[in-house]
N, C-alpha and C positions, 0 to 999 in steps of 0.2 A: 772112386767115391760115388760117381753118379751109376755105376751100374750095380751098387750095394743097397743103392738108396732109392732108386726111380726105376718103375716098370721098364722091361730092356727096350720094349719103339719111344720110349722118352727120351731117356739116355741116351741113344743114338742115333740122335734127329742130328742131321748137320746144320741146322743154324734152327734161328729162334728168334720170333719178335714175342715183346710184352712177356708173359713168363710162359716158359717151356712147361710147365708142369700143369697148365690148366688143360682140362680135359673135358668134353672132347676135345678134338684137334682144331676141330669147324666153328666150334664155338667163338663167338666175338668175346673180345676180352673186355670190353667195355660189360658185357653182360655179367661176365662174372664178379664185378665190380658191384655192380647193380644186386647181384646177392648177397654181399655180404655188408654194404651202406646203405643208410638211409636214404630215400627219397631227395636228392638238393633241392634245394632254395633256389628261387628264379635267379639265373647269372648273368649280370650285365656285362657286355662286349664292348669293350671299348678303345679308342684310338691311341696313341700317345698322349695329345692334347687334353682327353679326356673326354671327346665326346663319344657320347655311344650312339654305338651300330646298329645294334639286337640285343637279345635277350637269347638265355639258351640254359639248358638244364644239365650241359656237361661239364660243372666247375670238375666232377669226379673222371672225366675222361681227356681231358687237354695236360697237355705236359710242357712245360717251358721247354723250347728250344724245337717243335712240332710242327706243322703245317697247321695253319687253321684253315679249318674245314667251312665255315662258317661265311655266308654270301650276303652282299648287301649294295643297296644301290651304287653308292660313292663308289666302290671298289677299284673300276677300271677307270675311272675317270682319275684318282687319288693315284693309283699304281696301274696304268697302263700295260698290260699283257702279262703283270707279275705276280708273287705270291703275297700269301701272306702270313706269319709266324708268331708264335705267342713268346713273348718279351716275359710277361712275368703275370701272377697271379695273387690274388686277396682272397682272405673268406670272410674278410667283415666288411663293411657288404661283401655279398659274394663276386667277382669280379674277375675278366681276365684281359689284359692289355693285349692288340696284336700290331707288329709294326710292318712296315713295305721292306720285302726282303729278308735275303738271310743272312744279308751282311748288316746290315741296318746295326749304327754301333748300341744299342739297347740291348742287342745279344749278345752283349760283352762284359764281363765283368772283371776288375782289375783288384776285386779280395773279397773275403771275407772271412767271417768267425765262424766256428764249430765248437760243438759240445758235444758231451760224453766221448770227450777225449781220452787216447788210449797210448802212451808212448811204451814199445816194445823194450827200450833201454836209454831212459834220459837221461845217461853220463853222456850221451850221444846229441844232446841236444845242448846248443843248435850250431849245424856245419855251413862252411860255407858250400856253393853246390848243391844246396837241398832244391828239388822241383817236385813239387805236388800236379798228382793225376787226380780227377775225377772220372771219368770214361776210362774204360778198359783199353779201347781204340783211339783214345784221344790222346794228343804228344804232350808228354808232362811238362811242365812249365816251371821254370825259376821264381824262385817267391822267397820270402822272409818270412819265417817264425816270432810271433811274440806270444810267449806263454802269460794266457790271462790269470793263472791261478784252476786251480783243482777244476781236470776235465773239460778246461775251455780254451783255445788259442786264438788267435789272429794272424792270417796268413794273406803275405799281401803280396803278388806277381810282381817282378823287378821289371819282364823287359819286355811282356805282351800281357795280352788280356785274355781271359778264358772266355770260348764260348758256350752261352746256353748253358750257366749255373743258376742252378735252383735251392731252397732250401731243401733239405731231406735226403740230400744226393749225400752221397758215402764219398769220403774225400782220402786219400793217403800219402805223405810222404815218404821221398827216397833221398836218399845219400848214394852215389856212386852204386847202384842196381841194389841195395840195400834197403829196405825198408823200417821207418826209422818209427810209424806211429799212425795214428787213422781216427777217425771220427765220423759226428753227420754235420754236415752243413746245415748252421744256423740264422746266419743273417747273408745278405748277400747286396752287394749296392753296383746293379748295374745301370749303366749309362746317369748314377746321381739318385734313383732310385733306391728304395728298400724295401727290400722282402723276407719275412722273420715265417719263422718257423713254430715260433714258442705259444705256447696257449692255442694253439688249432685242435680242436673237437672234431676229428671227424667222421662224429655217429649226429651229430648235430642238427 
């Protein structure tokens, strides 16, 4: 498929950060970002607690579950020799939480809801056994189905928690290597938090 559909040195790149497809190869992907969005709104950076750190103009380049790139005095005094990763994200205000570490439980989330849900064969629904993937690389997880009604469910992990779920991530269940159904993530409550998906503009 990819060599029907993409130039043959895209197609045959062996691995890939951000999207394979952007061209040049040298190119920052944050730039190409920057072409086709609006200018952001000043973005406050801020802690768990909520105070903030800085300010910064990359609400459009940070991804939940990422390193923050982003330096401030507290830093090493707050988290002596470690990192720091972004928890979760707002655009009204524009806003992005980062916490100490990458276990830090904030980067855990134990369900959430999707829409524009898609079941491949809902006589099949719902098995016991079902575990839902986000990550192509990430180990799918045991979880409960509740169908909200047309195009929306609730999916809630039985026996761990997912890490580094964000709204917009593309989410799929299986049955015994079978795939039963798919959507995007719409709400997401980690560590007690929430982060919606729904109403974001963003040409804004």
């Amino acid at each position: 498929m990819a060599l029907k559909l993409l130039p043959t040195h895209i197609a045959k790149k062996p691995s890939s950060r951000g999207l394979c497809f952007v061209e040049p190869s040298e190119r920052r992907f944050s730039d190409f970002l920057t072409t086709y969005l609006s200018h952001p709104k000043t973005t406050a950076v801020l802690l768990e607690d909520g105070t903030k750190v800085g300010d910064t103009y990359a609400i459009w380049h940070v991804t939940v579950g990422e390193r923050s790139r982003i330096s401030f005095r507290q830093s090493q005094k707050l988290n002596p020799g470690g990192a720091w990763y972004v928890a979760s994200k707002r655009m009204d205000p524009p806003s992005y939480t980062i916490v100490a570490g990458r276990e830090h439980p904030k980067m855990y989330s134990g369900g959430f809801t999707a829409k524009d849900w898609t079941w491949i064969d809902e006589e099949e629904f719902p098995k016991r056994g079902t575990v839902a993937q986000i990550r192509h690389r990430q180990a799918p997880l045991k979880c409960h189905i509740t169908d909200l009604g047309p195009g929306r469910v609730r999916i809630k992990f039985t026996h761990a928690k997912a890490w580094g779920v964000a709204p917009g991530q593309a989410v799929a269940v299986w049955h015994h290597g079978r795939c039963l159904g798919g959507g995007t993530i719409e709400f997401v409550e980690p560590g007690g938090e929430t982060m919606a998906l729904e109403n974001v503009d963003y040409n804004e």
